[in-house]
DOSE-329083 format. One line per field, with one value per residue: x, y, z of N, C-alpha, C in turn. Coordinates in steps of 0.001 Angstrom, whole numbers, padded with zeros to 6 digits. Atoms other than C-alpha are relative to their C-alpha. Example, Ala and Ser with C-alpha at 12.3 -4.5 7.8 and 13.67 -1.06 7.14 Angstrom:
<atoms>
n_u	000890 -000820
n_v	-001190 -001190
n_w	000000 -000060
ca_u	012300 013670
ca_v	-004500 -001060
ca_w	007800 007140
c_u	000900 -000770
c_v	001200 001090
c_w	000000 000730
</atoms>
This chain:
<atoms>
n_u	-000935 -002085 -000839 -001372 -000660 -001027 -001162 -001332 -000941 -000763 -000935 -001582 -000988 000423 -000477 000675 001037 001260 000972 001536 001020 001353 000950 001113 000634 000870 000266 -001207 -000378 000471 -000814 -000607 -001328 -000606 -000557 -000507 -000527 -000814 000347 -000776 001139 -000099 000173 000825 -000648 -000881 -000458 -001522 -000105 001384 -000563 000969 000397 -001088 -001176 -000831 -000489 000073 -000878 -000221 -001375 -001562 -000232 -000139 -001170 000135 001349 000583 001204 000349 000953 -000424 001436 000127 -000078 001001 -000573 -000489 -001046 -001158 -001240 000612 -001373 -000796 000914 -000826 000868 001343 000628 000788 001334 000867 000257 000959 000450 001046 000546 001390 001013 000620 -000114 -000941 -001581 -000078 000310 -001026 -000787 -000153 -000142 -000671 000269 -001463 001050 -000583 -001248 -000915 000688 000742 000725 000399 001740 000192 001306 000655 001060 -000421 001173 -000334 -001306 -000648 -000367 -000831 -000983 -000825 -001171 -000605 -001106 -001166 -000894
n_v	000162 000193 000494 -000425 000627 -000013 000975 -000563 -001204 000717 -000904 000035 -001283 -001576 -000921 000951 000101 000573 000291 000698 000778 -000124 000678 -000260 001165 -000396 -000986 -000611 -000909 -000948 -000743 -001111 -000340 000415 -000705 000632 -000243 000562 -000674 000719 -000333 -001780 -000895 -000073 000722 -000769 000493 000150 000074 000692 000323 -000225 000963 -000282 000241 -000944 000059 -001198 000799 -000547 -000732 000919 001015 -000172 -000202 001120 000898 000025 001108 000271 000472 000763 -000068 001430 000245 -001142 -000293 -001542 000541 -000727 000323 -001459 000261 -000715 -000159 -000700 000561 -000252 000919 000966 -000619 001160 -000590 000001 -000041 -000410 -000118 -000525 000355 -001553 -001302 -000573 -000297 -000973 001129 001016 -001462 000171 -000965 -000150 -001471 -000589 -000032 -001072 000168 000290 001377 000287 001900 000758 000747 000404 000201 001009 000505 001380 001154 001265 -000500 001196 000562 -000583 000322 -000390 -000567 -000987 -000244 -000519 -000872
n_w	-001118 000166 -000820 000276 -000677 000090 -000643 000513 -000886 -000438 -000861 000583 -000486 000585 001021 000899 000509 000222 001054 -000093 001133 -000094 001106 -000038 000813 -000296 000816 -000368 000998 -000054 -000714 001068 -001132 -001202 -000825 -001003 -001316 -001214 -001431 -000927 -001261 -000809 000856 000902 001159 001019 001113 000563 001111 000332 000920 000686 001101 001555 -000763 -000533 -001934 -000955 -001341 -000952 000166 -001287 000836 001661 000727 -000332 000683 001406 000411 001098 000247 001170 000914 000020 -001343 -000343 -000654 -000730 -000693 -001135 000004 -000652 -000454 -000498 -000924 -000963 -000737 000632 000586 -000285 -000263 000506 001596 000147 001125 000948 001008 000619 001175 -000141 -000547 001265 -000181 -001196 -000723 -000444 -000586 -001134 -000134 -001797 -000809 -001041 -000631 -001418 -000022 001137 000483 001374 -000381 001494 000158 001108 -000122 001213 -001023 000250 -000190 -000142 -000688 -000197 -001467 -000622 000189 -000728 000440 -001377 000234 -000416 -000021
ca_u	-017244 -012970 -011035 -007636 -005156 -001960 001932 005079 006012 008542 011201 014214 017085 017230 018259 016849 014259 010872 008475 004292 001934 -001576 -003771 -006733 -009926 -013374 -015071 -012092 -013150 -014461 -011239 -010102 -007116 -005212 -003310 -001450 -001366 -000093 -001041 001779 000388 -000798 -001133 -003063 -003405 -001656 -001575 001717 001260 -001245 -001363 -004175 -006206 -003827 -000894 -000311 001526 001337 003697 003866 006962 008521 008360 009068 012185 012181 009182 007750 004179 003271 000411 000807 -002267 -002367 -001759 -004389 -001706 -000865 003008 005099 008794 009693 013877 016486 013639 013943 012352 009972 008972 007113 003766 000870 000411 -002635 -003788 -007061 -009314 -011683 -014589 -015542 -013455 -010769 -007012 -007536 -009119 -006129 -003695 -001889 -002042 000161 -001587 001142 -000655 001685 005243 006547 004264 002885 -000060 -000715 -004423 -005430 -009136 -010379 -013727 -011874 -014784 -012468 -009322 -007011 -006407 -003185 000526 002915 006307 008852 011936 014942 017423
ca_v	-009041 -008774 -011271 -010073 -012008 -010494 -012275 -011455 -009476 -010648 -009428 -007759 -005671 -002010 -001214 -004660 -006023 -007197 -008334 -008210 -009968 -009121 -011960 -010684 -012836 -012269 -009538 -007541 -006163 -003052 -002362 001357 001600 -000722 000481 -000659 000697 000916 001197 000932 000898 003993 005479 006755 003916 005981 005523 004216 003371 003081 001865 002973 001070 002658 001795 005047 005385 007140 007030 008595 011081 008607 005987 007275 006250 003001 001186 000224 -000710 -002882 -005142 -008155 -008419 -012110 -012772 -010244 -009602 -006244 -006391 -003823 -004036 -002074 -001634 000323 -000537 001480 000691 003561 001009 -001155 -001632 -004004 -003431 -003702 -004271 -002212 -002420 000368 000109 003009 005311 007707 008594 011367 009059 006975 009976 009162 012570 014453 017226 019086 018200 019965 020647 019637 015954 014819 012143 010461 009446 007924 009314 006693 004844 001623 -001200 -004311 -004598 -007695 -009303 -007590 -008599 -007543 -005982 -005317 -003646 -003659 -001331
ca_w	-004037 -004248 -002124 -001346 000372 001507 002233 002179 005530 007791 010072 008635 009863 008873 005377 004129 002015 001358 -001373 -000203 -002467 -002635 -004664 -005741 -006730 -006988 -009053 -009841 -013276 -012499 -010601 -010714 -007626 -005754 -002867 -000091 003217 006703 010295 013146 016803 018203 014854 012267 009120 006153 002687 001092 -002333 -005041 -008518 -010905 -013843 -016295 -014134 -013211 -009286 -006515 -003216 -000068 000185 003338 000775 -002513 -004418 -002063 -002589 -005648 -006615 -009156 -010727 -012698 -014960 -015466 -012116 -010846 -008113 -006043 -005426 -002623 -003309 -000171 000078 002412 004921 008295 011800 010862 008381 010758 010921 009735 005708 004326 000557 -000910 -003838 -005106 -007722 -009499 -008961 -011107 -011492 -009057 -006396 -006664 -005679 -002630 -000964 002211 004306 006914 009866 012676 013407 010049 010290 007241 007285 003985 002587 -000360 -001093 -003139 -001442 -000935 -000339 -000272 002030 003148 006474 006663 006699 009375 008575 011608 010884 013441 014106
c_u	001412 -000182 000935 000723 002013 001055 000819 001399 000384 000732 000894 000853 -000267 001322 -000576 -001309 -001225 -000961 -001606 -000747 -001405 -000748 -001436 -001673 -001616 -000763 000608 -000062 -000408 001068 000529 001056 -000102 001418 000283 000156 000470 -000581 001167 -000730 000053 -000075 -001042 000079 000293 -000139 001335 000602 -001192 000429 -001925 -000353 000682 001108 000704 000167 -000070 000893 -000078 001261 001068 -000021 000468 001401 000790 -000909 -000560 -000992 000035 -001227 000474 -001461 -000578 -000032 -001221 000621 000655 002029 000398 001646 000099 002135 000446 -001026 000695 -000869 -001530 -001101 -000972 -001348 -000737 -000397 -001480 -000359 -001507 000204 -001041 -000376 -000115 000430 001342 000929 000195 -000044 001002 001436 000559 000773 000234 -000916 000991 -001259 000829 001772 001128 -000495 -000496 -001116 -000247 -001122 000183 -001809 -000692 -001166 000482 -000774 000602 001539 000486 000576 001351 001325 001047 001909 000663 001573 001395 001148 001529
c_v	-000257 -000747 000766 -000712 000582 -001019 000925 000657 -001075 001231 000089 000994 001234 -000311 -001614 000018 -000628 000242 000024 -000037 000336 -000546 000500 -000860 000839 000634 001104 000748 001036 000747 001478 000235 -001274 000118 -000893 001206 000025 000350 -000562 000364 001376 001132 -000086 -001098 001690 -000615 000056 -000014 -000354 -000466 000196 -000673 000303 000130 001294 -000299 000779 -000308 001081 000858 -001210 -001346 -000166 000313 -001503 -001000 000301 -000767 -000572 -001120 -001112 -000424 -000961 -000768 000555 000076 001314 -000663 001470 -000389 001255 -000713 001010 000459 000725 -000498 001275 -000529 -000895 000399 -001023 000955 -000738 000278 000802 000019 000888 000272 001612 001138 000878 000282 000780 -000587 -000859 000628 -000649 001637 000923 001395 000126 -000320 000873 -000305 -000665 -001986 -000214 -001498 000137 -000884 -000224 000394 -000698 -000779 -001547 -001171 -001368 000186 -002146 000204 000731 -001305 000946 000061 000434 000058 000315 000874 -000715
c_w	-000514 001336 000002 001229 000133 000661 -000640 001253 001020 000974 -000397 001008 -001080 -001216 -000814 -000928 -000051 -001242 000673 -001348 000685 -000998 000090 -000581 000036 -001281 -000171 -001462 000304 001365 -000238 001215 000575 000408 001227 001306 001548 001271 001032 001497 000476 -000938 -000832 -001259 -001076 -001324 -000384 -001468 -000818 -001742 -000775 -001468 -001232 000567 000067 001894 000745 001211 000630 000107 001146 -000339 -001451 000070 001296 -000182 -000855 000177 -001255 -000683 -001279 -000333 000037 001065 001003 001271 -000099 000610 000781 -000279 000822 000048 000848 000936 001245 000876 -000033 -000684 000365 000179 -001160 -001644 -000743 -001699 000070 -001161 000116 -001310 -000255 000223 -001125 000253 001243 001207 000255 000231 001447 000414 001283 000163 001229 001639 001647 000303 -001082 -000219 -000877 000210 -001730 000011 -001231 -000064 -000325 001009 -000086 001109 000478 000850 000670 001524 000638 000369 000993 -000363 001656 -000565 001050 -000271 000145
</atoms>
Protein backbone atom coordinates (compact mmCIF):
# COMPACT_ATOMS: atom_id res chain seq x y z
CA UNK A 1 0.00 0.00 0.00
CA UNK A 2 1.27 3.96 -1.02
CA UNK A 3 -0.16 6.78 1.10
CA UNK A 4 -0.11 10.01 -0.67
CA UNK A 5 -1.04 13.14 0.80
CA UNK A 6 -1.40 16.21 -1.25
CA UNK A 7 -1.03 20.41 -0.18
CA UNK A 8 -0.22 23.24 -1.55
CA UNK A 9 -3.32 24.66 -3.64
CA UNK A 10 -4.80 27.85 -2.92
CA UNK A 11 -6.39 30.77 -4.58
CA UNK A 12 -4.33 32.97 -6.77
CA UNK A 13 -4.89 35.67 -9.32
CA UNK A 14 -4.09 34.93 -12.96
CA UNK A 15 -0.49 34.87 -13.95
CA UNK A 16 0.53 33.79 -10.31
CA UNK A 17 1.99 31.01 -8.52
CA UNK A 18 1.83 27.82 -6.77
CA UNK A 19 3.91 25.02 -5.24
CA UNK A 20 1.72 21.33 -4.62
CA UNK A 21 3.40 18.80 -2.48
CA UNK A 22 2.62 15.28 -2.69
CA UNK A 23 4.17 13.14 0.48
CA UNK A 24 4.40 9.83 -0.26
CA UNK A 25 4.65 6.91 2.42
CA UNK A 26 4.00 3.46 2.47
CA UNK A 27 5.42 0.85 0.07
CA UNK A 28 6.84 3.14 -2.42
CA UNK A 29 9.81 1.01 -3.61
CA UNK A 30 8.57 -0.56 -6.44
CA UNK A 31 7.52 2.88 -7.68
CA UNK A 32 7.73 3.30 -11.54
CA UNK A 33 5.49 6.89 -12.29
CA UNK A 34 4.28 9.58 -10.33
CA UNK A 35 1.91 11.94 -11.84
CA UNK A 36 -0.24 14.62 -11.03
CA UNK A 37 -3.48 15.32 -12.36
CA UNK A 38 -6.54 17.40 -12.78
CA UNK A 39 -10.26 17.38 -12.87
CA UNK A 40 -12.29 20.84 -13.09
CA UNK A 41 -16.17 20.47 -12.79
CA UNK A 42 -17.98 19.18 -15.61
CA UNK A 43 -14.91 17.74 -17.04
CA UNK A 44 -12.96 15.02 -17.96
CA UNK A 45 -9.87 14.36 -15.13
CA UNK A 46 -6.66 14.91 -17.49
CA UNK A 47 -3.27 14.16 -17.07
CA UNK A 48 -0.83 17.10 -16.38
CA UNK A 49 2.41 15.93 -15.49
CA UNK A 50 4.40 12.89 -14.77
CA UNK A 51 7.79 12.09 -13.58
CA UNK A 52 9.33 8.61 -14.18
CA UNK A 53 11.75 6.24 -11.97
CA UNK A 54 14.64 7.60 -13.97
CA UNK A 55 13.34 11.09 -13.62
CA UNK A 56 12.43 11.33 -16.92
CA UNK A 57 9.09 14.04 -17.56
CA UNK A 58 6.27 14.28 -19.24
CA UNK A 59 3.69 17.39 -19.53
CA UNK A 60 0.61 18.10 -21.08
CA UNK A 61 1.02 20.69 -24.07
CA UNK A 62 -1.50 23.41 -21.90
CA UNK A 63 1.07 23.04 -19.30
CA UNK A 64 4.36 22.64 -20.72
CA UNK A 65 7.05 25.29 -20.27
CA UNK A 66 4.94 26.45 -17.06
CA UNK A 67 4.78 23.77 -14.74
CA UNK A 68 7.42 21.78 -13.56
CA UNK A 69 7.50 18.29 -12.02
CA UNK A 70 9.83 17.14 -9.73
CA UNK A 71 10.74 14.39 -7.01
CA UNK A 72 12.90 14.77 -4.13
CA UNK A 73 14.32 11.31 -3.33
CA UNK A 74 14.97 11.71 0.31
CA UNK A 75 11.92 13.27 0.88
CA UNK A 76 9.90 10.67 -1.14
CA UNK A 77 7.91 13.82 -2.23
CA UNK A 78 5.95 14.58 -5.67
CA UNK A 79 6.34 18.45 -6.21
CA UNK A 80 4.03 20.73 -9.09
CA UNK A 81 5.64 24.10 -9.54
CA UNK A 82 2.74 25.43 -11.61
CA UNK A 83 3.54 29.40 -12.79
CA UNK A 84 1.84 32.15 -15.16
CA UNK A 85 -1.26 30.24 -13.80
CA UNK A 86 -4.54 31.06 -15.81
CA UNK A 87 -8.29 30.59 -14.73
CA UNK A 88 -8.14 27.59 -17.14
CA UNK A 89 -5.86 26.43 -14.47
CA UNK A 90 -8.52 25.65 -11.99
CA UNK A 91 -9.50 22.59 -10.93
CA UNK A 92 -8.97 19.93 -8.09
CA UNK A 93 -5.22 18.36 -8.60
CA UNK A 94 -4.65 15.15 -7.80
CA UNK A 95 -1.27 13.17 -7.05
CA UNK A 96 -0.79 9.33 -8.51
CA UNK A 97 1.48 6.47 -7.92
CA UNK A 98 1.96 3.41 -10.25
CA UNK A 99 3.76 0.02 -9.50
CA UNK A 100 5.09 -1.84 -12.19
CA UNK A 101 4.98 -0.11 -14.83
CA UNK A 102 7.61 1.48 -17.67
CA UNK A 103 8.89 4.80 -19.21
CA UNK A 104 6.26 4.47 -21.84
CA UNK A 105 3.41 4.04 -19.27
CA UNK A 106 4.53 7.17 -17.75
CA UNK A 107 4.04 9.23 -21.13
CA UNK A 108 1.60 11.87 -20.63
CA UNK A 109 -0.23 11.58 -23.95
CA UNK A 110 -2.83 14.18 -26.17
CA UNK A 111 -5.44 12.59 -28.58
CA UNK A 112 -7.36 15.54 -30.88
CA UNK A 113 -10.62 14.74 -29.67
CA UNK A 114 -12.84 17.40 -31.80
CA UNK A 115 -12.68 20.85 -33.10
CA UNK A 116 -9.05 21.40 -32.36
CA UNK A 117 -9.67 19.91 -28.33
CA UNK A 118 -7.02 18.01 -26.99
CA UNK A 119 -7.67 15.67 -23.83
CA UNK A 120 -4.56 14.48 -22.08
CA UNK A 121 -4.10 10.76 -20.43
CA UNK A 122 -1.43 9.30 -18.77
CA UNK A 123 -1.73 5.35 -19.48
CA UNK A 124 0.06 4.09 -16.70
CA UNK A 125 -2.33 1.66 -14.27
CA UNK A 126 -2.18 4.10 -11.43
CA UNK A 127 -3.35 1.96 -8.13
CA UNK A 128 -2.67 4.71 -5.48
CA UNK A 129 -4.08 8.35 -5.74
CA UNK A 130 -4.41 11.36 -3.10
CA UNK A 131 -7.39 13.07 -1.60
CA UNK A 132 -6.84 15.89 -3.86
CA UNK A 133 -5.88 19.60 -3.52
CA UNK A 134 -7.92 22.39 -4.97
CA UNK A 135 -6.37 25.14 -7.11
CA UNK A 136 -8.68 28.23 -8.20
CA UNK A 137 -7.29 30.69 -10.40
CA UNK A 138 -8.99 34.21 -10.90
CA UNK A 139 -9.13 36.35 -13.63
Amino acid sequence: EVQLAESGGGSVQAGGSLRLSCAASGDTYSTSCMAWFRQAPGKEREGVASIDSDGGTSYSDSVKGRFTISHDNAKNTLFLEMNSLSPEDTAMYYCAVETGGTPDTCLVVGSLVDSGRWSWTIQGDFGYWGQGTQVTVSS
